[in-house]
C-alpha positions, 0 to 999 in steps of 0.5 A: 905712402900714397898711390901709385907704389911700386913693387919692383923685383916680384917673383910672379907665377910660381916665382918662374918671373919676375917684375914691377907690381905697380898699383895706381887708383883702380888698376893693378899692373904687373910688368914682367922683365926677369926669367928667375928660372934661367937666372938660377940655372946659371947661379946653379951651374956657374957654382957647380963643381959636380960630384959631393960639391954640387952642394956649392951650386945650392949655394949659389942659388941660395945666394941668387934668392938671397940678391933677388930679396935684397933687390926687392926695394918698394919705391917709385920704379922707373916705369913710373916715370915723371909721374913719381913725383905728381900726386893728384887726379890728374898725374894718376890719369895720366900714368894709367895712360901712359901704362896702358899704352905700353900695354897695348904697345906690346900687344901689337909687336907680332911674336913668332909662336916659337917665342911663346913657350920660352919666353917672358910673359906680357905685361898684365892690368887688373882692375877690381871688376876683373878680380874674382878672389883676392887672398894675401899670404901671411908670407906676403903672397898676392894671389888672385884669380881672374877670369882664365888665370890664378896669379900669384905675386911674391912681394913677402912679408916685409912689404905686405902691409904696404901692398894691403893698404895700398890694394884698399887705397886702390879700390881691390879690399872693398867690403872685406874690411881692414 
């Protein structure tokens, strides 16, 4: 499969988020949509019944993890947009604008500090300058550390080898080999 490739649903940031991981030729994006803790809270106490049956609320967060893999689908996310369907130079320039531009479109939208702490993170771009540690789990896990961070996407085992090969057509596995 060629770039840009989605990863939609990924558990980010100790799998407390989840998002799009897109990766395009040189840049990696994630955009966050998705507050995993707050969705298995509600899964945890819509199944709870107190007492010895709060084993149905474990169940209902397992039910909640099971629907999150399910929903893990690799494909041409809608963030994507007309340009799923180009290939070429030209559509890949063209998309790294048009994300970057929602990038910057939520940097500038004032937040009220109280926001921050309960909030979902802003979108990220990561090109491989950027990047000083790039690991990927045998689980499926993508960590790597940038300049103040460590973040960690969960894409798992079924699509690791497609995010590998994807991160080494992008320009992220140079000199590590494959």
């Amino acid at each position: 499969m060629g770039l840009p490739v989605s990863f939609d649903n990924v558990p980010y940031y100790k799998g407390a988020y989840g998002g799009d991981l897109i990766v395009t030729g040189g840049v990696l994006y994630f955009f966050p949509h998705t507050d995993l803790e707050k969705e298995r809270d509600q899964y945890a106490r819509a199944f709870s019944l107190g007492g010895f049956l709060d084993v149905v609320g474990i169940a209902g967060v397992f039910i909640h993890e099971v629907r999150m893999q399910v929903r893990k689908t690799t494909n041409r996310s809608a963030l994507l947009g007309q340009f799923s369907r180009e290939i070429g130079g030209a559509s890949f320039h063209m998309l790294q604008q048009e994300l970057d531009a929602r990038i910057e479109s939520f940097r500038k939208q004032p937040r009220p500090f109280a926001e921050f702490s309960s909030s979902i993170p802003g979108p990220e771009r990561f090109t491989p300058q950027d990047v000083k540690n790039l690991s990927l789990s045998l689980a499926g896990t993508l960590k790597l550390e940038t300049r103040y961070d460590t973040h960690d996407f969960r894409v798992g085992p079924r699509w690791k080898r497609l995010l590998r090969d994807s991160l080494w057509q992008a320009g992220f596995l140079r000199g590590l080999g494959k």
